[in-house]
C-alpha positions as CSV (number, residue, x, y, z in Angstrom):
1,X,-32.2,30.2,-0.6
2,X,-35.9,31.1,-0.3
3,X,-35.8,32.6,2.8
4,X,-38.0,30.5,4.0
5,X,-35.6,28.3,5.9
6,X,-36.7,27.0,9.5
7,X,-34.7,28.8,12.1
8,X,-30.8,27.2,12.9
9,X,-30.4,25.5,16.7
10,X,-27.3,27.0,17.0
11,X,-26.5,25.1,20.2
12,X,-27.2,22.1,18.9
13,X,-24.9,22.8,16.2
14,X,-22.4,23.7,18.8
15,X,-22.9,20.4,20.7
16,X,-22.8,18.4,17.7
17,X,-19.1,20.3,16.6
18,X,-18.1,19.3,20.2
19,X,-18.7,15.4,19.5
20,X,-17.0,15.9,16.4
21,X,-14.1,17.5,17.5
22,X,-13.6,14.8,19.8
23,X,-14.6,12.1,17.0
24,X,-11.4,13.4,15.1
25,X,-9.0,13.8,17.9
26,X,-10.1,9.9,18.7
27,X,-9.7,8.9,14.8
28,X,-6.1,10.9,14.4
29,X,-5.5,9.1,17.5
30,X,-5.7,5.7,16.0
31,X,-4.5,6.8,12.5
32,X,-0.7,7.2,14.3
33,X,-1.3,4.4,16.3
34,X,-1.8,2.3,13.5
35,X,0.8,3.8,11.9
36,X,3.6,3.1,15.2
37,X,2.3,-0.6,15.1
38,X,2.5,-1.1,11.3
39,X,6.0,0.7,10.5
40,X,7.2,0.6,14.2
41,X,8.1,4.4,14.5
42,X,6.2,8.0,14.5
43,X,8.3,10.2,12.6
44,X,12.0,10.7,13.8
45,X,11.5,8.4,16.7
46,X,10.9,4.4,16.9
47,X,10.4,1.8,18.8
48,X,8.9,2.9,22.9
49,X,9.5,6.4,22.1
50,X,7.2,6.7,19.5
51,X,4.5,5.1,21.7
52,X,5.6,8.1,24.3
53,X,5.1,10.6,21.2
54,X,2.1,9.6,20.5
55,X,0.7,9.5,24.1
56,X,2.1,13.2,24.0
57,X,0.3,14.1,21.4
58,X,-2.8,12.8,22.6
59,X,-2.8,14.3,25.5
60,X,-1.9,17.4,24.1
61,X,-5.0,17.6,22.1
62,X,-7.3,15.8,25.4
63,X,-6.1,19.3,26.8
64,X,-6.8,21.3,24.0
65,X,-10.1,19.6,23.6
66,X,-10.7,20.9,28.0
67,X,-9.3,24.5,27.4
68,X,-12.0,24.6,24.5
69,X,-14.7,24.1,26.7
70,X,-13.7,26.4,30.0
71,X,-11.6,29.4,28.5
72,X,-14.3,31.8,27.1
73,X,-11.9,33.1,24.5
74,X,-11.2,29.7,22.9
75,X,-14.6,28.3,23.8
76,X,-16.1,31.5,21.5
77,X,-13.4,30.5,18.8
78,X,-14.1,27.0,19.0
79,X,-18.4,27.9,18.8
80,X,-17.6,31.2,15.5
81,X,-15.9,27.4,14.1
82,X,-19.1,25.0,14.7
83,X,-21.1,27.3,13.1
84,X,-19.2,28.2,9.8
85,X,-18.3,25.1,8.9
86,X,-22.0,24.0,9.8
87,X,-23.1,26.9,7.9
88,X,-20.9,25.6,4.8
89,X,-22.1,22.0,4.9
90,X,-25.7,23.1,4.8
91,X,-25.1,26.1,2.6
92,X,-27.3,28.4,4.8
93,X,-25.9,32.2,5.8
94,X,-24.1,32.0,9.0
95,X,-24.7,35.6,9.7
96,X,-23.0,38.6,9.4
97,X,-20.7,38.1,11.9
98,X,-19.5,34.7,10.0
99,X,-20.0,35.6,6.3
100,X,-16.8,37.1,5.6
101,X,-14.7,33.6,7.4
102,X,-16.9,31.7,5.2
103,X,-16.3,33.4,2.2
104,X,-12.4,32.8,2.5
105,X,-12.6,29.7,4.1
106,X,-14.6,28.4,1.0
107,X,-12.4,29.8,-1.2
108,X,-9.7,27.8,0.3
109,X,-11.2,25.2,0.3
110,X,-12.2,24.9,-3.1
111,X,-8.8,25.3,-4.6
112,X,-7.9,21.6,-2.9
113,X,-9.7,19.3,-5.3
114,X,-6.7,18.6,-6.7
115,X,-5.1,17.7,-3.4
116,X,-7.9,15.1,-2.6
117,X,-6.3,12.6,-4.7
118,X,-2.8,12.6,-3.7
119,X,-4.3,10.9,-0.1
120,X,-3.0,7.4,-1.6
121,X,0.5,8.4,-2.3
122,X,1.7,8.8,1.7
123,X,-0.8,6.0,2.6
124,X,1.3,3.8,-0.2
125,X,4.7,4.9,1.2
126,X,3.5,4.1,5.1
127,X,2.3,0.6,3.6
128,X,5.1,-0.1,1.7
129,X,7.8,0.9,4.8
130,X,5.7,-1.4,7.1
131,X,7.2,-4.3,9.1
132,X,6.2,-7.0,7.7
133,X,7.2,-9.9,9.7
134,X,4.8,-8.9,12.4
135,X,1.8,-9.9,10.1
136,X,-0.8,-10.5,13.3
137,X,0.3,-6.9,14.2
138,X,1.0,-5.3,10.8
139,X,-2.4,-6.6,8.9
140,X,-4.7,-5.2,11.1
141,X,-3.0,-1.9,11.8
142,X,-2.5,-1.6,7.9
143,X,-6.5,-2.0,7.5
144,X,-6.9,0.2,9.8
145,X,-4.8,2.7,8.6
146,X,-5.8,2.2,4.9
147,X,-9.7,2.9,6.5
148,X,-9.1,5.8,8.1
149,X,-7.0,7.6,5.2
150,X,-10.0,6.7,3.2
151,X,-12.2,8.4,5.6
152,X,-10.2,11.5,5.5
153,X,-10.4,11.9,1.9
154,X,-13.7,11.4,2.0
155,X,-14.0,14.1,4.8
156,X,-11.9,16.3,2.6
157,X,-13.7,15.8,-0.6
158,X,-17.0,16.9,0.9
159,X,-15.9,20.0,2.3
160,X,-14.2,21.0,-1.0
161,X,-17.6,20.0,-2.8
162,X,-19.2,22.0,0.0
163,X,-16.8,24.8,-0.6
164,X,-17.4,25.0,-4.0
165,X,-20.8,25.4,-4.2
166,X,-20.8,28.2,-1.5
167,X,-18.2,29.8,-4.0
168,X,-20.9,29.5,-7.0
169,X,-24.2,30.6,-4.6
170,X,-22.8,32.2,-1.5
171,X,-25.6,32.2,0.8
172,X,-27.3,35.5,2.7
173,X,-27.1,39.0,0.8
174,X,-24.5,40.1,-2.4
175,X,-21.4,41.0,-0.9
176,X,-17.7,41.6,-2.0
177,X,-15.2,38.7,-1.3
178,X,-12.0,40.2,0.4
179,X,-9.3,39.2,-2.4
180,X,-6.7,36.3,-2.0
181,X,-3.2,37.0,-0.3
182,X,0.0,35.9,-1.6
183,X,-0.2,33.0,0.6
184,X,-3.2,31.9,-0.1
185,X,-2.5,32.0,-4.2
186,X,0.7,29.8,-3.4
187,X,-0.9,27.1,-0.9
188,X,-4.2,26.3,-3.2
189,X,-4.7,24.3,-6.5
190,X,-2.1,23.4,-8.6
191,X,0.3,25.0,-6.7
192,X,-0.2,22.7,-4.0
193,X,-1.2,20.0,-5.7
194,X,2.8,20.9,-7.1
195,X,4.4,21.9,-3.9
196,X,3.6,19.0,-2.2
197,X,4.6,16.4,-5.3
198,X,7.9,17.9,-4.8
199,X,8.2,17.2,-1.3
200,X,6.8,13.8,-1.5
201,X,9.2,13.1,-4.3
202,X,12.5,14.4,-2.5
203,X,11.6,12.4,0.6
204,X,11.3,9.8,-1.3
205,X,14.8,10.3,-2.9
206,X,16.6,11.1,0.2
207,X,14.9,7.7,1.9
208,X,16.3,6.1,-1.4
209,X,19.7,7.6,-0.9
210,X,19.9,6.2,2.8
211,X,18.7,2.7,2.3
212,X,21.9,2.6,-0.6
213,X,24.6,4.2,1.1
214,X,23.6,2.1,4.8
């Protein structure tokens, strides 16, 4: 940083986190959807009731997306979150009120590179559970799907590349780093990147188990 750096337009950074908060509610939107219409259920429930999940769950987030905008408390939240993660995508110092979130969020984020490639894995299973003798329903929700998946790991790889290079040259004055929590040791790298094998590998196991003893 030179110090140099044209002044931010934070409200236009505010706006712009606005469109894209709506962009990813539209795109997780069509993610399940595609899901529903490829395997025929959403989780625990199939058939019409996972159609009436997901229309739950959209409008869920259609309200959370409202309450955003009109309750100052969450409207402030939802702004302190535009600009941090704006701040981290542009590496500029979000100011002091921001620099320690950044600092841990980064931190976070950086110990997910691992995590980035195990997107396929889940993407495979939905793929390989789908309903296949629907094909003018199943193809095009299965591109779909595949798309979007790709999207997010794209999304994801970013911000960890993002987060990473905040770790190395944190913008904005020398400061201390508050230091990781339990939690935060346990849910990053190749912890996770552990954790989460394990998981995917007993569902996997127990969805074996079922299909041999039905």
């Amino acid at each position: 940083m030179t110090g140099l750096e044209p002044p931010v337009d934070w409200t236009a950074v505010d706006r712009r986190g606005r469109r894209q908060d709506a962009v990813a509610v539209v795109c997780l939107t069509a993610f399940f959807a595609s899901l529903v219409a490829l395997t025929g259920g959403l989780g625990f429930v199939e058939g019409t009731a996972a159609w009436w999940a997901l229309a739950g769950y959209l409008g869920f987030f259609a309200v959370l997306l409202v309450l955003q905008r009109t309750v100052p408390r969450m409207r402030r939240n939802a702004v302190r979150g535009h600009r941090f993660m704006h701040a981290l995508r542009e590496h500029i110092d979000p100011g002091p009120e921001l620099r320690d979130m950044a600092d841990v969020y980064a931190r976070r984020q950086a110990r997910l590179r691992g995590v980035v490639w195990l997107f396929p894995l889940p993407v495979v299973g939905m793929l390989l559970g789908g309903r296949w003798d629907r094909p003018f329903l199943a193809v095009p929700a299965a591109v779909l799907l595949a798309l979007l998946a790709a999207a997010g790991a794209g999304l994801v790889h970013r911000q960890v590349r993002a987060a990473r290079r905040w770790v190395a040259d944190p913008p904005g004055p020398i400061r201390d780093v508050a230091p990781p929590n339990g939690l935060e040791r346990w849910t990053g790298g190749r912890r996770l990147v552990g954790l989460v094998v394990v998981c995917m590998l007993v569902a996997f196991a127990a969805g074996l188990l079922a299909a041999v003893l039905d």
